[in-house]
ROVEXVEX-91475 format. One line per field, with one value per residue (C-alpha): z, y, x; residue in three letters; residue number from 1. Coordinates in Angstrom, 1 decimal, decimal comma, always signed. Each point is the difference from the previous one (the first is absolute). Layout:
BEGIN
w (Z; ...)
v (Y; ...)
u (X; ...)
nuse (ala; ...)
zalo (NUM; ...)
***
This chain:
BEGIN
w (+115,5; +2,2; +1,0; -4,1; +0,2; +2,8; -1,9; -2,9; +1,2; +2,3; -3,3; -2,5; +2,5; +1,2; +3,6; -0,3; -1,9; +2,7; +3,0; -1,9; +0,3; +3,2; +1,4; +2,3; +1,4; +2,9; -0,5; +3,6; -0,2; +2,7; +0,6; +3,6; -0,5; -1,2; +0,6; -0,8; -1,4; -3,5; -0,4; +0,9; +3,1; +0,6; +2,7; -2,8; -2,7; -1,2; +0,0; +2,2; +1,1; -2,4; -0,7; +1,4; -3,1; -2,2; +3,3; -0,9; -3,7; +0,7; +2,5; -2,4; -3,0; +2,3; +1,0; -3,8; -1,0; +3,4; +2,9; +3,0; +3,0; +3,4; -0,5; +3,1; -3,0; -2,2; +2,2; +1,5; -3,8; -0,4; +3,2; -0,7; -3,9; -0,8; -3,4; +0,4; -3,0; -2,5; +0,3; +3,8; +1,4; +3,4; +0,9; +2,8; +1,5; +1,4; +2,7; +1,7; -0,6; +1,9; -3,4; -0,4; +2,6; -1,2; -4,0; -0,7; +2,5; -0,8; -3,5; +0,1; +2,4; -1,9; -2,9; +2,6; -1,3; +2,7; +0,5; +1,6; +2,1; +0,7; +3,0; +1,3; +3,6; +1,6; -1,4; +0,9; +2,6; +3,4; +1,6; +2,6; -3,2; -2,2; +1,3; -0,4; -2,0; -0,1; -0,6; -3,2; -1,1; +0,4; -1,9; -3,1; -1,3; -2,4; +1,4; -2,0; +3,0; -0,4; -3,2; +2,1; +3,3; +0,7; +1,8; +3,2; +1,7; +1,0; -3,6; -1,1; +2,0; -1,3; -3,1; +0,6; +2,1; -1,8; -4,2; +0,4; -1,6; +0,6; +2,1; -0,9; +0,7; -1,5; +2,3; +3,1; -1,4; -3,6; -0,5; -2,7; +1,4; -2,3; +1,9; +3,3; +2,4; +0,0; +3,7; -1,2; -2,7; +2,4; +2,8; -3,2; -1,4; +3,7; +1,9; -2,9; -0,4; +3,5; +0,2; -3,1; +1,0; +2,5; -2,7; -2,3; +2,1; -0,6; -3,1; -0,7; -1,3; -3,2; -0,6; -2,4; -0,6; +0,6; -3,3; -1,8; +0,9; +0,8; -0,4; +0,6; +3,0; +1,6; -1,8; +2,0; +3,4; -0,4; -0,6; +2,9; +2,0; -1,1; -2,6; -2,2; -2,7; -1,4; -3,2; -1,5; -2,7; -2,5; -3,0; -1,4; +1,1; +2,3; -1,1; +3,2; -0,6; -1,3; +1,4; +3,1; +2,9; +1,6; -3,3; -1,4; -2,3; -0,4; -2,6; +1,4; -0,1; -0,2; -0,4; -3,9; -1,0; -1,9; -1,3; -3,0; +2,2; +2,7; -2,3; -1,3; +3,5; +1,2; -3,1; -0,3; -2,6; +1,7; +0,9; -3,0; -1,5; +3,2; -1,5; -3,4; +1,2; +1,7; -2,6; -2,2; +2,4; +0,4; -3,7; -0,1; +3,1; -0,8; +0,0; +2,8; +3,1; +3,1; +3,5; +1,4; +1,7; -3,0; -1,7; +2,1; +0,5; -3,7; +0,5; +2,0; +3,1; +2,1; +2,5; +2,7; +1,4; -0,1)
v (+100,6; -0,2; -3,6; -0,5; +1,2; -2,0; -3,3; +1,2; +0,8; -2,9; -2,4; +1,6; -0,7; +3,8; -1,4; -2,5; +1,7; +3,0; -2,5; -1,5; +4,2; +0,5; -3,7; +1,6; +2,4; -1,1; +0,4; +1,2; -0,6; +1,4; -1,7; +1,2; -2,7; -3,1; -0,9; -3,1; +1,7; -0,4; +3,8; +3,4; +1,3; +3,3; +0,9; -0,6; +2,2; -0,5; -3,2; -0,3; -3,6; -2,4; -2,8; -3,4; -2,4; +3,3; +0,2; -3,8; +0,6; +3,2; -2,1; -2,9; +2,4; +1,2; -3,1; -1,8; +3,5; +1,3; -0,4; +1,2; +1,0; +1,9; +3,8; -1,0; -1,9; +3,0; +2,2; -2,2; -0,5; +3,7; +0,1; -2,4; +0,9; -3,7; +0,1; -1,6; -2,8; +1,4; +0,3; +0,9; +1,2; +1,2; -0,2; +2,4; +0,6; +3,8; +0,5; -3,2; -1,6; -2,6; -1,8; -0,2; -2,7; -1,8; +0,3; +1,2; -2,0; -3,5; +0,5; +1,5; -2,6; -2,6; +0,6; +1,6; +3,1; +2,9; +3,2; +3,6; +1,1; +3,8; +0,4; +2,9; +0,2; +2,1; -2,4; -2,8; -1,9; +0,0; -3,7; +0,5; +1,9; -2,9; -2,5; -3,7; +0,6; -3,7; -1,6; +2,5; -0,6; -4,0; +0,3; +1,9; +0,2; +3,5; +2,2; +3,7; +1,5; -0,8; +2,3; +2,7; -0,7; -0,1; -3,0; +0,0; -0,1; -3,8; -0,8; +1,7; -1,7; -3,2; +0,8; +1,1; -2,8; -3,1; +1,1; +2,4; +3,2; +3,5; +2,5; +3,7; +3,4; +2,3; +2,3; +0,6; +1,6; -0,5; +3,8; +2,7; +0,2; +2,9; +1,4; -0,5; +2,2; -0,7; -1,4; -1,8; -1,6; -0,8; -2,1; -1,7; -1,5; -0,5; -1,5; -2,4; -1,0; -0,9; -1,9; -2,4; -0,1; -2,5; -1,8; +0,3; -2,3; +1,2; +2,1; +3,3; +0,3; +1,7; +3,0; +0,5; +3,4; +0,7; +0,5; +0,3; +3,2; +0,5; +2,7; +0,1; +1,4; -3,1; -2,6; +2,3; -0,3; -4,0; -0,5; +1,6; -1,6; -3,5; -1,3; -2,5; +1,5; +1,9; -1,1; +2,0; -0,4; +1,2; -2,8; -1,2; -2,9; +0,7; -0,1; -1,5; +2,6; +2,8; +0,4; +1,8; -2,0; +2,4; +0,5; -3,5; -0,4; -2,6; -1,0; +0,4; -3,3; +0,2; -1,7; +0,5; -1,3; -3,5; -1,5; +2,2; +3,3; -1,9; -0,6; +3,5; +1,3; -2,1; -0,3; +3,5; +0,8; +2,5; +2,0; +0,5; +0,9; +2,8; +1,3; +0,5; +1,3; +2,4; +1,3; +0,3; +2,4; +2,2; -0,5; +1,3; +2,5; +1,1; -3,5; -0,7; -1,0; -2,2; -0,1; -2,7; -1,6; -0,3; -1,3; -2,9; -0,6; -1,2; -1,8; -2,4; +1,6; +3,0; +2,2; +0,4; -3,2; -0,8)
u (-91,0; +3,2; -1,1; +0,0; +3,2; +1,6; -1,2; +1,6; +3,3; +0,1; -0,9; +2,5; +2,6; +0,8; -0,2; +2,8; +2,2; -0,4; +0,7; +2,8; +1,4; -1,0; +1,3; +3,1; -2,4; -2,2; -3,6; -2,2; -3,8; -2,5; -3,1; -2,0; -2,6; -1,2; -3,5; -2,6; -2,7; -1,0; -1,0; +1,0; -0,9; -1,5; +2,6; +2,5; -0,4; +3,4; +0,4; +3,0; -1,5; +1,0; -2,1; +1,6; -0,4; +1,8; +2,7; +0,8; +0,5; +2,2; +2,1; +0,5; +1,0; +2,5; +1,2; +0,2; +2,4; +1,2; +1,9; -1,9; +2,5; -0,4; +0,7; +2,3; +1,7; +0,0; +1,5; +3,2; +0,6; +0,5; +2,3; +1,8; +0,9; -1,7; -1,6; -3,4; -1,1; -2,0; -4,1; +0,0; -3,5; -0,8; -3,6; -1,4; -3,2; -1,1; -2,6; +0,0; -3,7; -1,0; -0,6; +3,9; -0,4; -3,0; +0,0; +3,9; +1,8; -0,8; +0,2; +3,3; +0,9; -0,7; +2,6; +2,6; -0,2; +1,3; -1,8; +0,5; -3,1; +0,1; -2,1; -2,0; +1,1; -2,9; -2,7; +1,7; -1,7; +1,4; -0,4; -3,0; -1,7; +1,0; -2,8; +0,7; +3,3; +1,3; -3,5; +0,0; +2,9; -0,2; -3,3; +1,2; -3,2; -0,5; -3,4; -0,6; +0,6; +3,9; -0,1; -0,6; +1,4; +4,0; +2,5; +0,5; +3,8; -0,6; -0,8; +2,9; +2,0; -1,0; +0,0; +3,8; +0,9; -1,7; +0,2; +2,6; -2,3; +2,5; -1,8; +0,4; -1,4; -2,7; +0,4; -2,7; -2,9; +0,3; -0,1; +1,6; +3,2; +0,7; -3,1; +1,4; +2,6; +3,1; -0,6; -3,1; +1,9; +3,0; -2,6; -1,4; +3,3; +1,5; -2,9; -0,9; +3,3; +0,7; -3,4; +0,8; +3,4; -1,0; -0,9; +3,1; +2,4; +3,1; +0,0; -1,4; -3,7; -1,4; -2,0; -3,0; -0,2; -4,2; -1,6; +3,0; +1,2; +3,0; +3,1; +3,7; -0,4; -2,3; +2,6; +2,6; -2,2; -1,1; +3,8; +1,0; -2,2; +1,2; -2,2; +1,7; -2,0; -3,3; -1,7; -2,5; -3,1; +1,9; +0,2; +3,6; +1,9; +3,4; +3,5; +2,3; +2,9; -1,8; -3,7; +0,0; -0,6; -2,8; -1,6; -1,2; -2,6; -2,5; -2,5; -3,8; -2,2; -3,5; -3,1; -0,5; +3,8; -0,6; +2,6; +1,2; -0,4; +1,5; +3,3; +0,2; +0,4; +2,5; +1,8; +0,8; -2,4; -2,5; +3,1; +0,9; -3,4; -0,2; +2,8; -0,4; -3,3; +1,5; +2,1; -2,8; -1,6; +3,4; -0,3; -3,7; -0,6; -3,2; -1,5; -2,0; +1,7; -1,0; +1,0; +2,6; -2,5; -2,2; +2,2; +1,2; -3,7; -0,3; +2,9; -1,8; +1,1; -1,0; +2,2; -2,8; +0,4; +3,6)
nuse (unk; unk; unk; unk; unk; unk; unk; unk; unk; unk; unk; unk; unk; unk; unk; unk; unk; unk; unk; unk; unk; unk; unk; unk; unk; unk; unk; unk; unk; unk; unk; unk; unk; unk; unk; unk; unk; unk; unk; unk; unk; unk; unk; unk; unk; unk; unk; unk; unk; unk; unk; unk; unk; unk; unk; unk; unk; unk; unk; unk; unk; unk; unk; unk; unk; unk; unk; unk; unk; unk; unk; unk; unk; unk; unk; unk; unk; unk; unk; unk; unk; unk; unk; unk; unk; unk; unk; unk; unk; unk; unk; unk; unk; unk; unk; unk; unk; unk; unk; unk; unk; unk; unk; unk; unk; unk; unk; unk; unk; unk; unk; unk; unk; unk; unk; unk; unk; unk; unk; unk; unk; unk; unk; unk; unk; unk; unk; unk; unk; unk; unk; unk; unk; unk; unk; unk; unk; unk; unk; unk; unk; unk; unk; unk; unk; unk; unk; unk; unk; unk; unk; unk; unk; unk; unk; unk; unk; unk; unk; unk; unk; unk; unk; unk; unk; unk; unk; unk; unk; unk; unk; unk; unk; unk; unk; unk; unk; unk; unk; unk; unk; unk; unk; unk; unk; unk; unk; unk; unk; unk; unk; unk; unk; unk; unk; unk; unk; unk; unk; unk; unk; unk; unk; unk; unk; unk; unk; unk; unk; unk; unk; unk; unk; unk; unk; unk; unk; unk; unk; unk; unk; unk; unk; unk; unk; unk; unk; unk; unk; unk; unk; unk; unk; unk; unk; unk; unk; unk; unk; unk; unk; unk; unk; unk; unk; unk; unk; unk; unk; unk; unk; unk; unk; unk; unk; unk; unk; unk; unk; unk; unk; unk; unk; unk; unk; unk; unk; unk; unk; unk; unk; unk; unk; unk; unk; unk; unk; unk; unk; unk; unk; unk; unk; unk; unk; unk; unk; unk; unk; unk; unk; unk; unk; unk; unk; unk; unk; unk; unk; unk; unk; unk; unk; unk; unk; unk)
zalo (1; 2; 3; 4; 5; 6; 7; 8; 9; 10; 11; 12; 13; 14; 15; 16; 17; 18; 19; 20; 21; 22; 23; 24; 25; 26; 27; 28; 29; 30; 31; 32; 33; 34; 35; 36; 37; 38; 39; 40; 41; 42; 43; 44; 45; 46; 47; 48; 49; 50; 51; 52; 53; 54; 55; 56; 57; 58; 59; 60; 61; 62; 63; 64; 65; 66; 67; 68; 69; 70; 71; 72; 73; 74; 75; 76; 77; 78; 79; 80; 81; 82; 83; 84; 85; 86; 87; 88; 89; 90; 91; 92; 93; 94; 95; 96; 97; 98; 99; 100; 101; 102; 103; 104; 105; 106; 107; 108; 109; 110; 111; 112; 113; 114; 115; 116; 117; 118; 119; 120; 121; 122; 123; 124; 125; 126; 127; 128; 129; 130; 131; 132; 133; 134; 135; 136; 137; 138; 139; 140; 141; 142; 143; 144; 145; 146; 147; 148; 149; 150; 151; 152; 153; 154; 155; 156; 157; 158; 159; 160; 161; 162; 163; 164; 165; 166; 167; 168; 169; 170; 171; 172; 173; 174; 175; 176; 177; 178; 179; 180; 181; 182; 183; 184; 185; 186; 187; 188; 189; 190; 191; 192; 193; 194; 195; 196; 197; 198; 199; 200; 201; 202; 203; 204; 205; 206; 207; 208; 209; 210; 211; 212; 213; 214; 215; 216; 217; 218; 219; 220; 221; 222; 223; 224; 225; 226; 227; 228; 229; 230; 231; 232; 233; 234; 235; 236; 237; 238; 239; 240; 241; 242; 243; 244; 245; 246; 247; 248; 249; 250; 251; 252; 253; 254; 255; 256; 257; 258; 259; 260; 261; 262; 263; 264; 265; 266; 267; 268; 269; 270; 271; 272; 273; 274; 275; 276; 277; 278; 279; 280; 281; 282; 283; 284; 285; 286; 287; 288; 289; 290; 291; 292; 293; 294; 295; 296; 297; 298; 299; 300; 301; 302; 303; 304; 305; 306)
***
C-alpha cells in the first residue's frame, strides 16, 4: 500500500513540486551499506544493505536533480554566512562496513560524488589485526563477509587520502548513549574523537549520534568536546542558518526504496506525510499507537542498527 502510494505521488508530480520547496534547504541521507547480493540476507533483517544495482540508480537520481557536496562543504557554508546553490545533498554512511570499500566506494567514485563515513572506533581494525590491508584494498573485489565485517584504519586512510571520503565518529562501542554514565558517555565521545581525528587533517570531525538518540545535553557534551557537528536519524532536510548544527537530520536509505520511494524521501515528501500523521493521532488519541522504532521500521528503516 505505501509503495502504491509513493508511485503515485512521485507520478502526479508531488515530489517535484516538494523539492522545488525544499531546494534552499540541504537534504542529508544515511546509508551504512551497500552490498552485491541480489537478496536479503538473514543477518539483515532490516535491510540496511542496499542492493548495488538500486545504489547506482539512487546515485544517478541524485546526480540528474542534485548537487552532491562534502558535509565539510555544508558546514564552512554556515560559518561563513555563504548561501549554498539550491538542491545541495550530503551523503553519509554509518557503521563503517567493509562493503563501503568494495561496493560503495567505486561507485561513488566513479561519478565524484563525496561521502561522510561515521566509523565505529572499537571495531575498527587495528593494523596487525587488519591482515593483508593493501592487497585488499588493491583487489577491491566485494565478498559477504564485508557486509558484516568493518574497515580497517589503513583503509580509511586510503580511502581519505586517494578519493577524498570524510571520516567521522560513531562513537566507540556503538552503544545507547542515553544508557550510559555520564563518564561512560564522556570516554565514548572523547576517545572516538581523538582516534578519527587522526584522520580528519586539520578540521574537526563529525559525530553520529548511535541509533539516533540523542538529547540537548549530548549535543552540549559532543560540542564541547569539539565535534564540528552531530546528525541524527531523524528525517527532514537542514536549513544552513536555522537547523542546529548538533542536531541534523537525514533521510534513512534502505534496501526497498525504488525510485518513486526513493524521491519521496529526499524530496521532502515522507516528512510531511509523518507529520500530518502525527497530527492525526494527537487528533485521534485513542487510536492505536506504535513505538518510535516501529515506526521507522516501516519507514524502510530500523533504529537497532544505526
Amino acid at each position: 500500500m505505501k509503495k502504491l502510494l509513493f508511485a503515485l505521488l512521485h507520478a502526479a508530480g508531488v515530489t517535484r513540486l516538494a523539492a522545488w520547496r525544499n531546494r534552499r534547504r540541504v537534504v542529508f541521507l544515511c546509508y551504512h551499506g551497500v552490498t552485491e547480493r541480489t537478496t536479503r540476507a538473514a543477518h539483515d533483517p532490516h535491510g540496511i544493505h542496499v542492493p548495488a544495482p538500486l545504489f547506482e540508480r539512487q546515485l544517478d537520481y541524485l546526480v540528474s536533480r542534485y548537487r552532491v557536496i562534502p558535509l565539510s562543504e555544508y558546514l564552512a557554508a554556515r560559518r561563513e554566512g555563504r548561501r549554498l546553490p539550491p538542491y545541495c545533498a550530503v551523503l553519509t554512511f554509518d557503521d563503517g562496513f567493509r562493503n563501503f570499500l568494495t561496493a560503495a566506494a567505486p561507485r561513488l567514485a566513479a561519478r565524484r560524488l563525496p561521502a561522510s563515513l561515521f566509523v565505529i572506533t572499537d571495531k575498527t581494525a587495528d593494523e596487525d589485526d587488519a591482515g593483508n590491508d593493501s592487497a585488499a584494498h588493491d583487489a577491491l573485489r566485494w565478498s559477504p563477509a564485508d557486509d558484516l565485517t568493518h574497515l580497517s584504519w589503513s583503509e580509511l586512510r586510503a580511502l581519505a587520502r586517494e578519493h577524498g571520503f570524510e571520516i567521522g565518529s560513531h562513537t566507540c562501542s556503538h552503544s545507547r548513549l542515553p544508557s550510559l554514565t555520564p563518564a561512560e558517555t564522556e570516554r565514548e565521545l572523547r576517545d572516538s574523537f581523538a582516534a578519527v581525528a587522526l584522520l580528519a587533517g586539520e578540521g574537526a570531525p563529525a559525530l553520529s549520534y548511535p541509533k539516533g538518540d540523542y538529547s540537548s545535553v549530548l549535543a552540549r557534551l559532543a560540542r564541547s568536546v569539539g565535534y564540528a557537528c552531530a546528525v541524527t536519524v531523524d528525517g527532514g532536510a537542514n536549513d544552513p542558518a536555522h537547523t542546529d548544527p548538533f542536531a541534523l537530520g537525514r533521510h534513512l536509505i534502505g534496501d526497498r526504496d525504488d525510485r518513486a520511494a526513493f524521491a519521496v524521501r529526499v524530496s521532502g515528501v515522507r516528512d510531511s506525510l509523518a507529520r500530518l500523521r502525527a497530527a492525526c493521532r494527537r487528533l485521534f488519541p485513542a487510536a492505536a499507537r506504535q513505538p518510535r522504532a516501529e515506526v521507522r521500521l516501516r519507514a524502510g528503516g530500523t533504529t537497532e542498527h544505526y
